[in-house]
C-alpha angles and dihedrals in degrees: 000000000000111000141194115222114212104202125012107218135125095298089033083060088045101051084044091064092038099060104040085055088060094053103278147145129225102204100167142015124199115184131173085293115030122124136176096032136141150220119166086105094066123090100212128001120220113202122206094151123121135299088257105053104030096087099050088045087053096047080049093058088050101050085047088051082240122146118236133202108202126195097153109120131196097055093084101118087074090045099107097060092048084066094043088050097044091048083050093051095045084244142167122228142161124182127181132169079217135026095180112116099215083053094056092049088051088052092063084042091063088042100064097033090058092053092043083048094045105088087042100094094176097080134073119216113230123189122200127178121178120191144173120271097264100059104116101197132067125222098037111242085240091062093053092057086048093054102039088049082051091047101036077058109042143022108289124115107204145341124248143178090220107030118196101180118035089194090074116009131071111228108225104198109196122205124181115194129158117275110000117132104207137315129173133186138194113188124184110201139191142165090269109040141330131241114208138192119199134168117180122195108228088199140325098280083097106051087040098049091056088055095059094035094052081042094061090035087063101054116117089008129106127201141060118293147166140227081262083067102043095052096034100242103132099104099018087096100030 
């Protein structure tokens, strides 16, 4: 399989030594400034580049009829018409706010967490994220998946970074420290005793690891899907 690689980055790199040692070809590389490149040779394109330019590298792979892998996070308000413009092009698209496996089984755990916690009143959500220092956006997109499964399945209303009311609103508490990859908490509390859900990256290869293997999951496919999809867990908790 020959890929592009949209940002070149530490998990840009990752995904880079990952996948050639899968088989794999790198066939182009398009970092912040880079200009004149292309990427009609490759079979499928994984962007992990910046908020600002992820939208414009994925229009690009439509317009090329080239499948993309996203993991870049903080673009989605401009996520609908990605897919619009990716139904209108006959693409093929995955975005996650996280590829690692590990992370997309922890997902269905919080879902159905959150629908076995709704009818107990007694305890409060909490959300925590902690990250490494580069990361540029707060809260992680990982968080926010965590929080909209919890709130498509309980009571709550909305997440924020400042919440003003706990009855409806889930409290997303960022934290940036150098050199961790990625560790996320939900924690249910009460006046009696707390149950709490954690999953902590050890590294990148993870993340990493789910790019290349959803990128190898959309060849030949069109259509818009999701990390359900790719690992075959759509059914498995109905």
């Amino acid at each position: 399989m020959k890929i592009a690689l949209f940002g070149y980055g530490k998990m840009g790199k990752t995904i880079e030594r990952i996948a050639v040692k899968r088989g794999h070809e790198i066939v182009a590389v398009i970092d912040v400034d880079t200009k004149g490149y292309d990427i009609t040779m490759a079979d499928v394109a994984i962007d992990f580049s910046t908020p600002n330019a992820a939208f414009n590298n994925i229009n690009k792979c439509f317009n090329k009829n080239i499948p993309i892998i996203s993991g870049t996070t903080g673009w989605l308000d401009r996520f609908d018409i990605a897919i619009e413009n990716c139904n209108k092009r006959n693409g093929a698209f995955i975005y996650a706010s996280n590829f690692s496996l590990g992370v997309n089984l922890f997902f269905e755990l919080n879902t159905q967490l959150a629908k076995m916690m709704r009818k107990f009143k007694a305890y409060n959500i909490t959300l925590e994220e902690i990250h490494h220092t580069q990361k540029l956006d707060a809260p992680s997109g990982t968080a926010i998946t965590l929080a909209k499964n919890i709130i498509e399945n309980s009571d709550k209303k909305k997440w924020s970074l400042t919440v003003t009311d706990t009855k409806k609103e889930i409290p997303i508490v960022s934290k940036r420290i150098k050199n961790v990859p990625g560790t996320h908490t939900v924690k249910y509390s009460s006046d009696v005793d707390e149950i709490e859900i954690k999953h902590t990256a050890k590294n990148r290869d993870g993340f990493a690891l789910g790019a290349v293997i959803a990128a190898e999951w959309l060849q030949g496919k069109k259509g818009v899907y999701t990390m359900k999809d790719v690992l075959g867990i759509n059914q498995e908790f109905e």
